[in-house]
N, CA, C and O atoms as CSV, one atom per row, in Angstrom:
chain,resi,resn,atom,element,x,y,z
A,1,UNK,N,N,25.048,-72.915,-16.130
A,1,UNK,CA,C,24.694,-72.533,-14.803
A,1,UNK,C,C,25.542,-71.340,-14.351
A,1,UNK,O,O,25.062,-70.450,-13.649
A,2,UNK,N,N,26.812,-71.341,-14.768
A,2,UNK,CA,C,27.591,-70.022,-14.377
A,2,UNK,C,C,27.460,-68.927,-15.422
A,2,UNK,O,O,28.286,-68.036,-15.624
A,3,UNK,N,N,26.544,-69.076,-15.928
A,3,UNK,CA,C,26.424,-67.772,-16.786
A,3,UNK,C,C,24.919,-67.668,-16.080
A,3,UNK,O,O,24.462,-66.541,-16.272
A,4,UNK,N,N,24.296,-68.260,-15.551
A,4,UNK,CA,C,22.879,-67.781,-14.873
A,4,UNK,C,C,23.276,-67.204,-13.112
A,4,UNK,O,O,22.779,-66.339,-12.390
A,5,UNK,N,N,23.991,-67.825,-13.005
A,5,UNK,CA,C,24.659,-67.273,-11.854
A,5,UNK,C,C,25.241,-65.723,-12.233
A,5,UNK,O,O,24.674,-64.771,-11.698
A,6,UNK,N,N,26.126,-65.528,-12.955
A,6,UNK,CA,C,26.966,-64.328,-13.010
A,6,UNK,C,C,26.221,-63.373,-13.836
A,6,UNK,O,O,26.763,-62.293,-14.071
A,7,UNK,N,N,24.717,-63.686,-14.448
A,7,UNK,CA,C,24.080,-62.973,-14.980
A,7,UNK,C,C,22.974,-62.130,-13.191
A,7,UNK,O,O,22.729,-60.937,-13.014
A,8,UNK,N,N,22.651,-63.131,-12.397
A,8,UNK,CA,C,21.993,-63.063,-11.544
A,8,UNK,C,C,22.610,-62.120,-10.490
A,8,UNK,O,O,21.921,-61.483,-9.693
A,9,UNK,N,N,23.983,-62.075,-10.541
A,9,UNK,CA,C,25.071,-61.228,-9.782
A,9,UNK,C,C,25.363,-59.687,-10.447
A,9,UNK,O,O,25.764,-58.707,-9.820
A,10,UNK,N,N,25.058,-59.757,-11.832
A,10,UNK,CA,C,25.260,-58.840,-12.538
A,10,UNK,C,C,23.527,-57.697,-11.929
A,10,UNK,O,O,23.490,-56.603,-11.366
A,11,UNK,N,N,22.566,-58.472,-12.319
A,11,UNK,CA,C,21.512,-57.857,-12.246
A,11,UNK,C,C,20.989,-57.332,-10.646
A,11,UNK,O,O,20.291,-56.362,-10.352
A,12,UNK,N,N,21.626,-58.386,-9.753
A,12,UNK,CA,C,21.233,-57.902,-7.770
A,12,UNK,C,C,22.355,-56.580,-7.681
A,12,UNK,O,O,22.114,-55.620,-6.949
A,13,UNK,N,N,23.874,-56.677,-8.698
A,13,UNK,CA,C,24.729,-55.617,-8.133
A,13,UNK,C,C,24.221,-54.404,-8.856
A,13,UNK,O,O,24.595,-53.390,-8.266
A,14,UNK,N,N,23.318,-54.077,-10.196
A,14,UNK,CA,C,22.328,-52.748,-10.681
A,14,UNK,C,C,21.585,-52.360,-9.925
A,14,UNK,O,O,21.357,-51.153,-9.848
A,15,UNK,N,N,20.782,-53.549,-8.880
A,15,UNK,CA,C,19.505,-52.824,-8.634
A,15,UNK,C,C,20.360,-52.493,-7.192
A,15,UNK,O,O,19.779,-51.690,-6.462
A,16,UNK,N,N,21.548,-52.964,-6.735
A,16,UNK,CA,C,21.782,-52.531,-5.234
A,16,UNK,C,C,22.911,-51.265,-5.534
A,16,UNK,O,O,23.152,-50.608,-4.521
A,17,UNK,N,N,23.550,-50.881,-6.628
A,17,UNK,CA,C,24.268,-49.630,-7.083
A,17,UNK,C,C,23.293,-48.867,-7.337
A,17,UNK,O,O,23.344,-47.696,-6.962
A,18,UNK,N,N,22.010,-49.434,-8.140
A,18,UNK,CA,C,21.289,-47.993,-8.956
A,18,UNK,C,C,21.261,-46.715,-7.996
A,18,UNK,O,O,21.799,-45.626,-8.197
A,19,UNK,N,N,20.520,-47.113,-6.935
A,19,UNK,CA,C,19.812,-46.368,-6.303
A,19,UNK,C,C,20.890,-45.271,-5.342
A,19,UNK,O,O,20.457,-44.247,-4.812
A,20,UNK,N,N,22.203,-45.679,-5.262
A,20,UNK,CA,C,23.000,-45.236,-4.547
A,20,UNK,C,C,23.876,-44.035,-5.841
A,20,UNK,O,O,24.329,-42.935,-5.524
A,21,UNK,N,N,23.927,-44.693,-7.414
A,21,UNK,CA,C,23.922,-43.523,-7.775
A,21,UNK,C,C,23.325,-42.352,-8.600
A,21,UNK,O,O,23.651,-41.671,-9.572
A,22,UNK,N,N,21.926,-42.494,-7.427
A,22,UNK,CA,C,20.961,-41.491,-7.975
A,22,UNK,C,C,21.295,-39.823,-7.386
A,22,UNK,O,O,21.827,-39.766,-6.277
A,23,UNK,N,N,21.175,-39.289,-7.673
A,23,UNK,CA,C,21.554,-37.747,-7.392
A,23,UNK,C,C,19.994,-37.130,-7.103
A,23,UNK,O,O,18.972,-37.126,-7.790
A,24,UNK,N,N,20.320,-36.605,-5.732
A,24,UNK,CA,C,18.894,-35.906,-5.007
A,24,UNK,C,C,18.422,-34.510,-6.181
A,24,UNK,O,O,19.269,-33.722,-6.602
A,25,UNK,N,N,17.152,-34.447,-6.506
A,25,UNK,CA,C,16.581,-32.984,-7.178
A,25,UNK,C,C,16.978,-31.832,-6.086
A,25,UNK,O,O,16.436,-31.591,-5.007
A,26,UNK,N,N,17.947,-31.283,-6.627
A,26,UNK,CA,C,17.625,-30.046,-5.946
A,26,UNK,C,C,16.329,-29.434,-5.261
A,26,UNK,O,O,15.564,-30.397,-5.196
A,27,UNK,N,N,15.828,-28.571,-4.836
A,27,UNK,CA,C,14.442,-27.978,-4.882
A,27,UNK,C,C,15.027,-26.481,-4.382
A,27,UNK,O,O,15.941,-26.193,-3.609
A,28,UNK,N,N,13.926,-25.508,-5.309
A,28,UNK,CA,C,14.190,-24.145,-4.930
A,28,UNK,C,C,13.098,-24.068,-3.125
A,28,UNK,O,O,12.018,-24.584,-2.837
A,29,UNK,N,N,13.824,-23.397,-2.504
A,29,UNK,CA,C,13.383,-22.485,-1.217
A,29,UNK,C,C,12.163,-22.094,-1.263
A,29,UNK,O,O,11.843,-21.245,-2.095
A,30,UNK,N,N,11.454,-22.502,-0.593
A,30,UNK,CA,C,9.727,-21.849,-0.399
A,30,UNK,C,C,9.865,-19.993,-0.739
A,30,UNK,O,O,10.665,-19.353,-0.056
A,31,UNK,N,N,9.268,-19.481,-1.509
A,31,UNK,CA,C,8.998,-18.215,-1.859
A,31,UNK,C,C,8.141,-17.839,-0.758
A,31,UNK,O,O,7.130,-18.531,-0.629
A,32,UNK,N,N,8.385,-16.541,0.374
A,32,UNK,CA,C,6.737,-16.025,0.955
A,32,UNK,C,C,6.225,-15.237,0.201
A,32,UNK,O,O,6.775,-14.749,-0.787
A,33,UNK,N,N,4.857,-14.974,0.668
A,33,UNK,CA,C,3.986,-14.655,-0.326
A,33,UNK,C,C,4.017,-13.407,0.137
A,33,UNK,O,O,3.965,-13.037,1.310
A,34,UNK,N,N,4.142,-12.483,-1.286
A,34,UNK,CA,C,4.328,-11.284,-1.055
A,34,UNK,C,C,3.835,-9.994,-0.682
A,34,UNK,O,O,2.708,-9.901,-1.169
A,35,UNK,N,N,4.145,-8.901,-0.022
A,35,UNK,CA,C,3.338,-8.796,1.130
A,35,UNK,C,C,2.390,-7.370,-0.283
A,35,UNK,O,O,2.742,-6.717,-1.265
A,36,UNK,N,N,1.360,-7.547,0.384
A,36,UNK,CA,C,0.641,-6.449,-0.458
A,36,UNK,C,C,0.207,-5.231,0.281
A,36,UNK,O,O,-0.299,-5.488,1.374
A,37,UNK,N,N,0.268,-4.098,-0.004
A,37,UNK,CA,C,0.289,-3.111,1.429
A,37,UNK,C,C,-1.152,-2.732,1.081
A,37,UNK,O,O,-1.788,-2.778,0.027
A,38,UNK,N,N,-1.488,-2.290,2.484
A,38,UNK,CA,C,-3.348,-2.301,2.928
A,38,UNK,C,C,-3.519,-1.135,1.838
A,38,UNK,O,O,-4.467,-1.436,1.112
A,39,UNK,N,N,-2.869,0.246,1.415
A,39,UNK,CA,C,-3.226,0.776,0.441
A,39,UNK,C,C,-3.563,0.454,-0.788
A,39,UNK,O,O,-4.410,1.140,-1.361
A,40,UNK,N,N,-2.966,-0.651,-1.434
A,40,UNK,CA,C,-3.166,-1.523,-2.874
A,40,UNK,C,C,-4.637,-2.471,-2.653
A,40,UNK,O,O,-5.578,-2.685,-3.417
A,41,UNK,N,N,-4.383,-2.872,-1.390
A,41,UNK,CA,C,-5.854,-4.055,-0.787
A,41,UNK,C,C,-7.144,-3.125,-0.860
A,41,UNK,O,O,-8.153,-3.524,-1.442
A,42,UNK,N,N,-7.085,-1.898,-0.264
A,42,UNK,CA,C,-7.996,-1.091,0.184
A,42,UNK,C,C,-8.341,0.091,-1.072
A,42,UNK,O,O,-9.508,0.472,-1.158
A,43,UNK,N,N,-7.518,0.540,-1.837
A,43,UNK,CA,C,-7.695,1.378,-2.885
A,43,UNK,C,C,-7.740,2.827,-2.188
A,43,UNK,O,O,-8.623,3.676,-2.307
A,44,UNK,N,N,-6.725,2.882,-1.536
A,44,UNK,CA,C,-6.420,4.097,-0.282
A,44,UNK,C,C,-5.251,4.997,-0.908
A,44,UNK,O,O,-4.515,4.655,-1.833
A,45,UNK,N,N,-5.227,6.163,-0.249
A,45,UNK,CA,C,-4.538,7.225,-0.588
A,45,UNK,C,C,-4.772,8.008,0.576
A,45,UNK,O,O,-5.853,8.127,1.153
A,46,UNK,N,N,-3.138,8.804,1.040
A,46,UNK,CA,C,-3.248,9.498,2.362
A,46,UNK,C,C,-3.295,11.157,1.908
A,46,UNK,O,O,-2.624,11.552,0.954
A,47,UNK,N,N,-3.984,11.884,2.540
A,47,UNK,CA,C,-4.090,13.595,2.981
A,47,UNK,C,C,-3.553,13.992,4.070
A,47,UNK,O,O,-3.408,13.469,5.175
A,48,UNK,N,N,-3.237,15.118,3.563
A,48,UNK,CA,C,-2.577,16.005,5.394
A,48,UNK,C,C,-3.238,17.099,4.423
A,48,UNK,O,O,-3.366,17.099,3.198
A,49,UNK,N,N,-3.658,18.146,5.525
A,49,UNK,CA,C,-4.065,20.151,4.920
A,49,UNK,C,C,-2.976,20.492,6.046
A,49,UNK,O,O,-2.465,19.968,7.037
A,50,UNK,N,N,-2.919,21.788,5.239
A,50,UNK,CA,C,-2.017,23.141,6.059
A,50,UNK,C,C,-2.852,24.154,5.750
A,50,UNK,O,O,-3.285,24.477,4.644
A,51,UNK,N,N,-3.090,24.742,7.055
A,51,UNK,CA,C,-3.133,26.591,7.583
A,51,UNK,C,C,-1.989,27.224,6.967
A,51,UNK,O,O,-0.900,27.260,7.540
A,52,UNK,N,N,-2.207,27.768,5.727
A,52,UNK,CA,C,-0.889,28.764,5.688
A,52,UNK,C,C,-1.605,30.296,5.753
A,52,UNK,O,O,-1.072,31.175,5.076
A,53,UNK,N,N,-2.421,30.527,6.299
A,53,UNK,CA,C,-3.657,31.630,6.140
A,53,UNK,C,C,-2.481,32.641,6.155
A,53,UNK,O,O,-1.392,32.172,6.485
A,54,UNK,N,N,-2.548,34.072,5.820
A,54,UNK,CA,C,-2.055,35.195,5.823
A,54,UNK,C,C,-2.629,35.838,7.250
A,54,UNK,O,O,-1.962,36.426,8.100
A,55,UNK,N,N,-3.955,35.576,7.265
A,55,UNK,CA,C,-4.607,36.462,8.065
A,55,UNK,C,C,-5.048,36.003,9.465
A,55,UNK,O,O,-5.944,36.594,10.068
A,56,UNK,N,N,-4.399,34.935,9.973
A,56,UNK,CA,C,-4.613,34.287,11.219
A,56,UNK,C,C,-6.019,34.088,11.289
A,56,UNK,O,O,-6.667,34.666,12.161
A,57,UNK,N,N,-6.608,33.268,10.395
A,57,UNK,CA,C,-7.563,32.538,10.686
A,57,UNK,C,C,-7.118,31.109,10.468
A,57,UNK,O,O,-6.168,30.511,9.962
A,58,UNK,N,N,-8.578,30.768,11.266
A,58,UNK,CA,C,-8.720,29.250,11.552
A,58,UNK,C,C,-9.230,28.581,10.716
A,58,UNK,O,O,-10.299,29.139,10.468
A,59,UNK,N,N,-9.113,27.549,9.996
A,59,UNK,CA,C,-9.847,26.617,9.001
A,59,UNK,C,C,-10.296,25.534,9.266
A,59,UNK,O,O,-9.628,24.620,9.748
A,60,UNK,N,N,-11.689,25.470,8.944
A,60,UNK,CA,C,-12.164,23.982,8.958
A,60,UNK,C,C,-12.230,23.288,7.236
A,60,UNK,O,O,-12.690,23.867,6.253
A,61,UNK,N,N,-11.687,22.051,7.277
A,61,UNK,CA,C,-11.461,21.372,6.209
A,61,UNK,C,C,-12.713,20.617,6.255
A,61,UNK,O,O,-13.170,19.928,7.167
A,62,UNK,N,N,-13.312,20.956,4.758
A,62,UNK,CA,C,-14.705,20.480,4.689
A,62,UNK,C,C,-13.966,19.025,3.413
A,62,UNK,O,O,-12.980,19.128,2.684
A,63,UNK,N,N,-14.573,18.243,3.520
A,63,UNK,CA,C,-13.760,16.955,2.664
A,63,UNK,C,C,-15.003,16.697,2.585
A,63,UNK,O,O,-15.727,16.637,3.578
A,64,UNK,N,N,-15.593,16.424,0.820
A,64,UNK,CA,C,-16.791,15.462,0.490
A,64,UNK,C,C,-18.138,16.093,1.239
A,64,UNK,O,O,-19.226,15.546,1.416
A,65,UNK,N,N,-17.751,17.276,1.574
A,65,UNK,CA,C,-19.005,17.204,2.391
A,65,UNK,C,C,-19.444,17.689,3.761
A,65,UNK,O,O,-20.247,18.588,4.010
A,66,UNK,N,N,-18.451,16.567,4.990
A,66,UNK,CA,C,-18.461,16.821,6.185
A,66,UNK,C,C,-16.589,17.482,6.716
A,66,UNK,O,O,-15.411,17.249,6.444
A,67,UNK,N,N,-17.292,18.250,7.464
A,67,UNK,CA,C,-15.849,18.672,8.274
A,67,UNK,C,C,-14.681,17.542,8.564
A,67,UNK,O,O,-15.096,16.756,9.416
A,68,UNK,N,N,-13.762,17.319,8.255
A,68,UNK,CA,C,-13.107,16.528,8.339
A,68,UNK,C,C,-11.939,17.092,9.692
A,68,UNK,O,O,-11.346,16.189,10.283
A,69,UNK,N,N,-11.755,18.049,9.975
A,69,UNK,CA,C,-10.509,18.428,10.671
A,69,UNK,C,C,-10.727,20.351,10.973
A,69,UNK,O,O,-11.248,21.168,10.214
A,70,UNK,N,N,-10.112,20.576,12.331
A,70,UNK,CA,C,-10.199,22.059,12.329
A,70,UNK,C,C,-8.992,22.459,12.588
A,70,UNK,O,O,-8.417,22.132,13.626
A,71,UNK,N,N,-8.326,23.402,11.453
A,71,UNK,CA,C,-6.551,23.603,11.417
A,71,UNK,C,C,-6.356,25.248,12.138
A,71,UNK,O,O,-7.077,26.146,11.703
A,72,UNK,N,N,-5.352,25.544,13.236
A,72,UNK,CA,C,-5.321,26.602,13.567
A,72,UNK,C,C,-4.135,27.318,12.759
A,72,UNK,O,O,-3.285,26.639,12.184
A,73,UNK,N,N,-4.112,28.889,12.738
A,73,UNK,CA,C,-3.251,28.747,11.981
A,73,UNK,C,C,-1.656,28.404,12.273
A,73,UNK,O,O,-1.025,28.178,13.305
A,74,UNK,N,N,-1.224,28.489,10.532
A,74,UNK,CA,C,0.316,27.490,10.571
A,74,UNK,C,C,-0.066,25.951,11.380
A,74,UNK,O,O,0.917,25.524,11.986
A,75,UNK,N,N,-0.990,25.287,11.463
A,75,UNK,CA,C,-1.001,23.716,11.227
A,75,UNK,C,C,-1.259,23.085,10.626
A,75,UNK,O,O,-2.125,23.382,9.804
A,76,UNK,N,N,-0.661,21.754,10.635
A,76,UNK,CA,C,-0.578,20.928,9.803
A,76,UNK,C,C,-1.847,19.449,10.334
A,76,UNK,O,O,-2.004,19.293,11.545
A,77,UNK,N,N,-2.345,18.847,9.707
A,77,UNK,CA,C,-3.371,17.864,9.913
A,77,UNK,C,C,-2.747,16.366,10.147
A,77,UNK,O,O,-2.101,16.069,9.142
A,78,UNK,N,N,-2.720,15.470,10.985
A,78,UNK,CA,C,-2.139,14.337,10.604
A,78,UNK,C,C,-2.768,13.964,9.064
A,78,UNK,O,O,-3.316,14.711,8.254
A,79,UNK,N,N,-2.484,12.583,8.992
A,79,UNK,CA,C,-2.787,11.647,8.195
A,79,UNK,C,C,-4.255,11.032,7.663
A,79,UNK,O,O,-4.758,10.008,8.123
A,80,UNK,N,N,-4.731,11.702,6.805
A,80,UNK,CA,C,-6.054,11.025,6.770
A,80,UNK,C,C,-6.435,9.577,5.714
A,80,UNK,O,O,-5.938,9.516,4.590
A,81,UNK,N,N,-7.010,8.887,6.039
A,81,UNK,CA,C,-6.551,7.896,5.125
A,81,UNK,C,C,-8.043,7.557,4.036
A,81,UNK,O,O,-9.015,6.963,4.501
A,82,UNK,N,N,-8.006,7.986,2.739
A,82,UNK,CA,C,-8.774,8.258,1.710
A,82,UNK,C,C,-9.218,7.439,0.800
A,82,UNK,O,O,-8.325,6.768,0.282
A,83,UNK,N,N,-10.460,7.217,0.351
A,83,UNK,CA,C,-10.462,6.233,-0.843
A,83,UNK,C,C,-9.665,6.890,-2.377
A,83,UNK,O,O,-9.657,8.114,-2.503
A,84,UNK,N,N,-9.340,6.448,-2.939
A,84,UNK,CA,C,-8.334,6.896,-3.886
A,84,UNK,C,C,-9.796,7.193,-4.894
A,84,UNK,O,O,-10.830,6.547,-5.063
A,85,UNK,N,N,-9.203,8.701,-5.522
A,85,UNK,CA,C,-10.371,8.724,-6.550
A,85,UNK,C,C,-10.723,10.005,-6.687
A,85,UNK,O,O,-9.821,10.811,-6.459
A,86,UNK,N,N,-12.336,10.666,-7.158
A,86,UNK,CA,C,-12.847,11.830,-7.193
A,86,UNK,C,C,-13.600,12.445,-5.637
A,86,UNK,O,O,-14.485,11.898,-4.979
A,87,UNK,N,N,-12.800,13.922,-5.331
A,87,UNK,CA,C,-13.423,14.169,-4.007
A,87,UNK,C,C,-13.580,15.725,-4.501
A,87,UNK,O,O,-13.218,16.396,-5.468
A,88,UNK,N,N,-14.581,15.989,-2.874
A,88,UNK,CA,C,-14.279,17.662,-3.188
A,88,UNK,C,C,-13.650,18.501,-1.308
A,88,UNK,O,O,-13.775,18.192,-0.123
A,89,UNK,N,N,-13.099,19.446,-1.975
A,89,UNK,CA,C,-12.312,20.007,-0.696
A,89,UNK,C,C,-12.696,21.466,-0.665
A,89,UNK,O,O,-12.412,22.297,-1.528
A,90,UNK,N,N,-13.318,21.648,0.341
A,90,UNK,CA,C,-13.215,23.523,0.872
A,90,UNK,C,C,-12.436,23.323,1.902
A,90,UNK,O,O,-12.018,22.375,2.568
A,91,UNK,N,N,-12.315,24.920,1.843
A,91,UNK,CA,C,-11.157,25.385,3.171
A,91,UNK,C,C,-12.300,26.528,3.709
A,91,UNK,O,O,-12.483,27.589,3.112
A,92,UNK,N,N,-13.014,26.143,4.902
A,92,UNK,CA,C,-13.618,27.511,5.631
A,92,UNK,C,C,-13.281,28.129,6.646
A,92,UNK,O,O,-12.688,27.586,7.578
A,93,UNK,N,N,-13.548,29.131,6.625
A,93,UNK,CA,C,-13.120,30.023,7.441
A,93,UNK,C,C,-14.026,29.636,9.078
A,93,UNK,O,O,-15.184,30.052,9.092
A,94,UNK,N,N,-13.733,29.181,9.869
A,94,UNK,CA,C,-14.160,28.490,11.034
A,94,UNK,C,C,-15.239,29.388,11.561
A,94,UNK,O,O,-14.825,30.524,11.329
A,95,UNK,N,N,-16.442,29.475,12.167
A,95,UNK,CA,C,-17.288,29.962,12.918
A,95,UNK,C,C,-18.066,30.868,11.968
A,95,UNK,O,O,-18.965,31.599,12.384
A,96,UNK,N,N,-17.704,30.810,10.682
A,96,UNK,CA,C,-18.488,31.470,9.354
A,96,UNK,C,C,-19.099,30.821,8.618
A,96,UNK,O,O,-19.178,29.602,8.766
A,97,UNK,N,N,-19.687,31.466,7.639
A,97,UNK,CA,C,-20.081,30.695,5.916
A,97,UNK,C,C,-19.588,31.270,5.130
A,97,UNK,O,O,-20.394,31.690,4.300
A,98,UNK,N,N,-17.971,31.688,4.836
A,98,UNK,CA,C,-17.105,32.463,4.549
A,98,UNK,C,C,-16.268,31.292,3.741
A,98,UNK,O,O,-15.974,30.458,4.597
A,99,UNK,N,N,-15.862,30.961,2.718
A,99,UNK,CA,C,-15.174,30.491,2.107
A,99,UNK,C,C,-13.472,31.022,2.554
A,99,UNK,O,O,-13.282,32.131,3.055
A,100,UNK,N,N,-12.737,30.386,2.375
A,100,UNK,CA,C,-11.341,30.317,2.839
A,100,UNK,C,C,-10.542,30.570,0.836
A,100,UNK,O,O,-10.053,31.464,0.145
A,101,UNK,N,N,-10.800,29.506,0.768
A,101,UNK,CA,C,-10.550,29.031,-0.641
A,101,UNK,C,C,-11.188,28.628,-1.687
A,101,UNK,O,O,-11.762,27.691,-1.132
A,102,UNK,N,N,-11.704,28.560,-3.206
A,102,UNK,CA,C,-12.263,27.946,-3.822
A,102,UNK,C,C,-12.289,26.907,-3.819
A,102,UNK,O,O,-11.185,26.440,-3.538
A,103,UNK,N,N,-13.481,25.750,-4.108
A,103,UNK,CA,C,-13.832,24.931,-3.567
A,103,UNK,C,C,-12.840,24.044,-4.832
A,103,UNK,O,O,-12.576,24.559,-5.918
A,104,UNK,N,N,-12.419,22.747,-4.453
A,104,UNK,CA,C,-11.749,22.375,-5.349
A,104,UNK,C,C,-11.724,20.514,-5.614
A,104,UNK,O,O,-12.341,19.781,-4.840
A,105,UNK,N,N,-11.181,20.134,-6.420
A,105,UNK,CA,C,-11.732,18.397,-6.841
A,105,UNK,C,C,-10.363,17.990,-7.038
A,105,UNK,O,O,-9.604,18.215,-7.980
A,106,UNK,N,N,-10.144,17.151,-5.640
A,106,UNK,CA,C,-9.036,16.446,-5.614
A,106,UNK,C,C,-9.484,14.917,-6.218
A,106,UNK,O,O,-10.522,14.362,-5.860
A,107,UNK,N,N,-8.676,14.425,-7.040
A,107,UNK,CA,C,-8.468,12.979,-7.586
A,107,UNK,C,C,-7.056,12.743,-6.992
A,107,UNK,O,O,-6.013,13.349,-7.235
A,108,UNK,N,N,-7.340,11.483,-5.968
A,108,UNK,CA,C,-6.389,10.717,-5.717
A,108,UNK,C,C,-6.135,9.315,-6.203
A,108,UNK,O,O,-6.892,8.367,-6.412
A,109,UNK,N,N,-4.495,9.520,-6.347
A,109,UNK,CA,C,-4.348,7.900,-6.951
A,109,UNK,C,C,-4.038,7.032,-5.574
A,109,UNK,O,O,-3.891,7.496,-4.443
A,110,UNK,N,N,-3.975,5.554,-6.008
A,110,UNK,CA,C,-3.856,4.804,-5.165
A,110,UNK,C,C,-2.449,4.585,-4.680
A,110,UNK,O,O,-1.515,4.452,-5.471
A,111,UNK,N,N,-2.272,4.542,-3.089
A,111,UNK,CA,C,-1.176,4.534,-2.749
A,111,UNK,C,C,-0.424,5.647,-2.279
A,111,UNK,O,O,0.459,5.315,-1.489
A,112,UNK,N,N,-0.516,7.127,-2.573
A,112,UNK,CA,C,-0.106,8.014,-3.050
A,112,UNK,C,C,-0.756,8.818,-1.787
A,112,UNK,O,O,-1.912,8.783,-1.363
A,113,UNK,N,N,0.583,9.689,-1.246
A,113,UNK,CA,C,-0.032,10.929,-0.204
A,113,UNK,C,C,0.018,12.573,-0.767
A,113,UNK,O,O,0.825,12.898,-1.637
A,114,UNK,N,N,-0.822,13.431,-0.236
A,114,UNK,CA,C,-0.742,14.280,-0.888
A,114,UNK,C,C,-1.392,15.322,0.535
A,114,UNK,O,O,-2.144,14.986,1.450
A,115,UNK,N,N,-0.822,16.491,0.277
A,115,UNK,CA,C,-0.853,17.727,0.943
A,115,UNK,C,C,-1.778,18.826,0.624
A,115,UNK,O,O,-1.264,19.713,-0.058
A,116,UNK,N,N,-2.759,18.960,0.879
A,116,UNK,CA,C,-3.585,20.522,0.464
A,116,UNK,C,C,-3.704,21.473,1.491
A,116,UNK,O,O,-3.937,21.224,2.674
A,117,UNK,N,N,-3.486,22.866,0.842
A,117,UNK,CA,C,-3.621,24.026,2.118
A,117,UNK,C,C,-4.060,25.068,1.489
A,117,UNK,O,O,-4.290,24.936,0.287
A,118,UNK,N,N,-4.272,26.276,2.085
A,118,UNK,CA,C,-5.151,27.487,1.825
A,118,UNK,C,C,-4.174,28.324,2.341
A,118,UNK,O,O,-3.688,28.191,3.465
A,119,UNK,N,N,-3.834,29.307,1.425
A,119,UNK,CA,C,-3.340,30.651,2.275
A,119,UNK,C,C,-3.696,31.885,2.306
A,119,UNK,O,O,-2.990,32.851,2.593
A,120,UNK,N,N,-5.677,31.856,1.773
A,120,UNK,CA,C,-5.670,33.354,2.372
A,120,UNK,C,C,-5.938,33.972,3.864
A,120,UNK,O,O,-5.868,35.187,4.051
């Protein structure tokens, strides 16, 4: 009987130690999710043109097509915000059908700003 006893004392003092010396899992810190910028989301790329004309004219920036912007001279264009890729760019001479510059094929990459200007 005292060995069912001191066996019974043996086995209530495991299960009432076990648990006390269990050691908590660490856990790593929630990661946020990382931020992806609207240029990578969107497949965007930024433009600015410059007026560097010699001859004090005015330029209209023809982009793809339609007038995009009218630069006086020595200005600069804000920010235009572009699909990244194959385009085409004239520089005209404002209130003409006078070419400024040869017409030219900008490829933009994604993410990436870039500057075009005319200086005749």
């Amino acid at each position: 009987m005292n060995r069912l006893i001191g066996a019974l004392v043996f086995v209530m003092a495991l299960m009432i130690g076990y648990p006390a010396c269990q050691q908590a899992t660490p856990t790593q810190p929630e990661q946020p999710d990382p931020v992806i910028p609207a240029c990578q989301t969107n497949n965007t790329a930024d433009v600015t043109f410059q007026n560097k004309s010699g001859h004090n004219y005015t330029y209209d920036v023809i982009w793809d097509g339609s007038t995009l912007t009218t630069l006086a001279p020595g200005a600069t264009s804000k920010a235009y915000t572009q699909a990244a890729g194959a385009h085409t760019l004239h520089f005209m001479i404002s209130n003409t059908r006078l070419q400024a510059c040869t017409q030219s094929s900008p490829v933009l990459a994604q993410c990436q700003s870039y500057t075009y200007w005319c200086t005749e």
